[in-house]
LUMTIDO-374692 format. One record per residue: residue number from 0; y, x, z negated of N, C-alpha, C in turn; residue in one letter. Coordinates in nm, 2 decimals, always signed. Atoms other than C-alpha are relative to their C-alpha. Example, Ala and Ser with C-alpha at 12.3 -4.5 7.8 and 13.67 -1.06 7.14 Angstrom:
// residues 2
NODE, 0, -0.12, +0.09, +0.00, -0.45, +1.23, -0.78, +0.12, +0.09, +0.00, a
NODE, 1, -0.11, -0.09, +0.00, -0.11, +1.37, -0.71, +0.11, -0.08, -0.08, s
***
This chain:
// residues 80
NODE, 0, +0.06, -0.13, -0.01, +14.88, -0.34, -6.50, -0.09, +0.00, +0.13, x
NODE, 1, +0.07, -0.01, -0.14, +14.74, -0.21, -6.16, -0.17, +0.03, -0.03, x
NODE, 2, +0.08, -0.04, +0.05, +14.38, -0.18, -6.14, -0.03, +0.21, +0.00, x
NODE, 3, -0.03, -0.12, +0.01, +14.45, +0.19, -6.04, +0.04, +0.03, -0.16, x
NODE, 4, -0.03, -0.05, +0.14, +14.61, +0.24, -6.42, -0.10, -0.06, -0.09, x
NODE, 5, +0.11, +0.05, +0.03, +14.34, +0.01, -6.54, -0.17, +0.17, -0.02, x
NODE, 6, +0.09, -0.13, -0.01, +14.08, +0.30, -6.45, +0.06, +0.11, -0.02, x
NODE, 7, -0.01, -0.16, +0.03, +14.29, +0.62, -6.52, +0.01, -0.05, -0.19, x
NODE, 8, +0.01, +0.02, +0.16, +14.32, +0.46, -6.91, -0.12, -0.04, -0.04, x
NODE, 9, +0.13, -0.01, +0.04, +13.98, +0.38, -6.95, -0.12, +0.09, +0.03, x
NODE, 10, +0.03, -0.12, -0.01, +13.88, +0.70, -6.81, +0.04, +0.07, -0.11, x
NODE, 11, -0.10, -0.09, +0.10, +14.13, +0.87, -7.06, -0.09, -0.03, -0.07, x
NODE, 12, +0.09, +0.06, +0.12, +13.95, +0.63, -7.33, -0.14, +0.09, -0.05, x
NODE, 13, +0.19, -0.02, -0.03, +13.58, +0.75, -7.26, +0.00, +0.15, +0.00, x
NODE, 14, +0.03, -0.18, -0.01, +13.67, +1.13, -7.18, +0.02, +0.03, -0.20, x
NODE, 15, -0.03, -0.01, +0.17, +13.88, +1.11, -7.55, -0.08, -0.03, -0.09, x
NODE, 16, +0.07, +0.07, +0.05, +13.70, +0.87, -7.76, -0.09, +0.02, -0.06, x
NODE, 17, +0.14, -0.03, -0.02, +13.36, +0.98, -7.64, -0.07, +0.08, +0.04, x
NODE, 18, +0.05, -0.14, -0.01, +13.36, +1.34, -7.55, -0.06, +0.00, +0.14, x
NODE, 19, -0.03, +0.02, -0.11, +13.29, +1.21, -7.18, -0.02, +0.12, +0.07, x
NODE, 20, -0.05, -0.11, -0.07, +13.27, +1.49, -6.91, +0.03, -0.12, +0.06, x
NODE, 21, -0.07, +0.08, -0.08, +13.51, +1.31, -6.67, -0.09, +0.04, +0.16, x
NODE, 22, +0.08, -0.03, -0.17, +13.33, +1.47, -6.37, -0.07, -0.14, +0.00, x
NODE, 23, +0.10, +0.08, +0.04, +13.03, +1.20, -6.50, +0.09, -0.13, +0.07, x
NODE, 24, -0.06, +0.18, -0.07, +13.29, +0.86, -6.42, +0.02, -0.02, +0.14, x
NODE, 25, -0.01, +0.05, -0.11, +13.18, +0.76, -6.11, +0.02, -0.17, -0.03, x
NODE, 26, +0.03, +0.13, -0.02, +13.23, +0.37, -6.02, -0.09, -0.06, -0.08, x
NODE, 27, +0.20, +0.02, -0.01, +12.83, +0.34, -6.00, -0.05, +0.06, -0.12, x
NODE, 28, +0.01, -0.06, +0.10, +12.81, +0.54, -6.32, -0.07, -0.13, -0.09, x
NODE, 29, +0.04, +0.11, +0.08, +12.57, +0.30, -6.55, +0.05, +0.06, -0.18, x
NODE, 30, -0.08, +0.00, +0.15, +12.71, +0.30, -6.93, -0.10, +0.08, -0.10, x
NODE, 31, +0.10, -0.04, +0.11, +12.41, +0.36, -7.09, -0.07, +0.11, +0.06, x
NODE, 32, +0.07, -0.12, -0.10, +12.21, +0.55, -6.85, +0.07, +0.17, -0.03, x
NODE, 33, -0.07, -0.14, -0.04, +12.46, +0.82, -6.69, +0.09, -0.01, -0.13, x
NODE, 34, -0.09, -0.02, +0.10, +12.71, +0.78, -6.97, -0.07, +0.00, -0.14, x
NODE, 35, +0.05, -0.05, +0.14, +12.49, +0.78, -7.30, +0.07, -0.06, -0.08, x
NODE, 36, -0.07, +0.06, +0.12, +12.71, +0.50, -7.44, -0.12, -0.11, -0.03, x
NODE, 37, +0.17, +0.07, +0.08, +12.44, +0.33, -7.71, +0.08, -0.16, -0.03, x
NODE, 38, -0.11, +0.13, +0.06, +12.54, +0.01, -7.91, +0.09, +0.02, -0.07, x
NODE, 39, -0.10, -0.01, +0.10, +12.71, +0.13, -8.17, +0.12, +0.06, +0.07, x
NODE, 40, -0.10, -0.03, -0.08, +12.94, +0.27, -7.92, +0.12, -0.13, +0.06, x
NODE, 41, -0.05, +0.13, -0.04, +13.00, -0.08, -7.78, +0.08, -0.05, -0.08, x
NODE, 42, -0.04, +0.04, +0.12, +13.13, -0.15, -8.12, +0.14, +0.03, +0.00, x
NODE, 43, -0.14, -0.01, +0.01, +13.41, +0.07, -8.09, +0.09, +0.05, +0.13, x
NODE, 44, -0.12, +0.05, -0.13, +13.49, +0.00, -7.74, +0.09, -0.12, +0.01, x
NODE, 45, -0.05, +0.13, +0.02, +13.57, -0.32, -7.84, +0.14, -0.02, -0.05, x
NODE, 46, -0.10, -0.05, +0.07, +13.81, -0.19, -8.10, +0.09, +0.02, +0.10, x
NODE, 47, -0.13, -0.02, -0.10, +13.98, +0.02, -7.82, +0.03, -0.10, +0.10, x
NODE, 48, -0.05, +0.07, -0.12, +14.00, -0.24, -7.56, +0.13, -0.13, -0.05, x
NODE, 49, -0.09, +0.13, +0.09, +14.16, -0.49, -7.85, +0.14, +0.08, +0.01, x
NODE, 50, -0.11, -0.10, -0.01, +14.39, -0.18, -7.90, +0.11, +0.03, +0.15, x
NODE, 51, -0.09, -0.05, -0.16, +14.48, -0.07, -7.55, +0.00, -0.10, +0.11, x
NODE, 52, -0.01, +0.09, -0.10, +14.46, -0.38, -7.35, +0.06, -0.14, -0.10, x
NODE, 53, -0.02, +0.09, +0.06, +14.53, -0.65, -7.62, -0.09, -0.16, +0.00, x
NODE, 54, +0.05, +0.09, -0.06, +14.26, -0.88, -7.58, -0.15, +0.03, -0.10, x
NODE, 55, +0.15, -0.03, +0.11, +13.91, -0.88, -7.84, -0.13, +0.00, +0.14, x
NODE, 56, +0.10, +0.03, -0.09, +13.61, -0.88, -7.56, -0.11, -0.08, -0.13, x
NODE, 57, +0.13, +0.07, +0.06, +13.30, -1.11, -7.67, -0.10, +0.06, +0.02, x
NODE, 58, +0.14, -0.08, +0.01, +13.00, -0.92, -7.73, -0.11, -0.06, +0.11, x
NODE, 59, +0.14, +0.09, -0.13, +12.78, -1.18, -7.48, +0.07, +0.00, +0.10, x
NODE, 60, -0.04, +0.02, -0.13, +13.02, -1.14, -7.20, -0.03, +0.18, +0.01, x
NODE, 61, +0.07, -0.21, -0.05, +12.96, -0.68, -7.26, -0.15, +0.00, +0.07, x
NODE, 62, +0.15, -0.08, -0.01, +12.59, -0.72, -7.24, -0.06, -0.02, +0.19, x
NODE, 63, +0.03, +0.00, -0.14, +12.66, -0.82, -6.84, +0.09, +0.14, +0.06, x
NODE, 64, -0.10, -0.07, -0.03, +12.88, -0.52, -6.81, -0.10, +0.16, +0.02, x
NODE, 65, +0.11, -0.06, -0.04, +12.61, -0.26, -6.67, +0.03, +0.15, +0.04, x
NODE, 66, +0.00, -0.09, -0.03, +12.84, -0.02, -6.49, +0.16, +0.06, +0.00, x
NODE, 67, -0.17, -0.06, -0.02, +13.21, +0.17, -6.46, +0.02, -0.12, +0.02, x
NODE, 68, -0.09, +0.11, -0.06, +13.30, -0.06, -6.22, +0.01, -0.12, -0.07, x
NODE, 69, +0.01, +0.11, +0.06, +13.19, -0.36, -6.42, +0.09, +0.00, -0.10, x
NODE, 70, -0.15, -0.01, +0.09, +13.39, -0.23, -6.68, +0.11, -0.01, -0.01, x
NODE, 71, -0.16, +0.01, -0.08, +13.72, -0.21, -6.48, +0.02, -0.15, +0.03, x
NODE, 72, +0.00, +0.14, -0.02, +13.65, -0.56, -6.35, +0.00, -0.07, -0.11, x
NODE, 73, +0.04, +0.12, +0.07, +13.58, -0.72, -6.63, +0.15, +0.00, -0.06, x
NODE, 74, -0.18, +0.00, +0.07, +13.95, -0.55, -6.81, +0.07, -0.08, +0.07, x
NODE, 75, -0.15, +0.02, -0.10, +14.12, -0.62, -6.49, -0.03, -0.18, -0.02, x
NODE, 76, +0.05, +0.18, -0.03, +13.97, -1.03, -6.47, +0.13, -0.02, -0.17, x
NODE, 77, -0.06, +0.04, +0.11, +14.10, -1.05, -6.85, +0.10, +0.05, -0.01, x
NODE, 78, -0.14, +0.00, +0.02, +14.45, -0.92, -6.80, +0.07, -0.06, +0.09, x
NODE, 79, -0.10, +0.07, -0.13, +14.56, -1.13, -6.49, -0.03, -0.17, -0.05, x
***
């Protein structure tokens, strides 16, 4: 998976999911901040990422995950 399709599916994810305005996904976009995702959110990102990437994330590798981009990076590191 390109990181290009990487970021238009976890765009899709976050607009869907989480009611998202998509304008809002910049890079630099912080999670919690500009996006208003809380903890219990984290909960069922985890879900989807198990879902749509195949892979469980560890709850102490999210809490370094700060921003979009960090986001993208972190999927992209764990599918190559």
């Amino acid at each position: 998976m390109t990181k290009e399709q990487i970021i238009e599916k976890v765009n899709a994810l976050l607009v869907e999911e989480f009611e998202i305005d998509a304008q809002l996904l910049e890079p630099s976009a912080s999670l919690k901040q500009d996006l208003e995702i809380d903890s219990l959110d984290f909960v069922d990102i985890v879900v989807l990422i198990d879902r749509e990437f195949g892979f469980k994330p560890k709850a102490e590798e999210l809490k370094a995950v700060k921003t979009l981009q960090d986001f993208y990076n972190y999927i992209e590191a764990h599918l190559a």
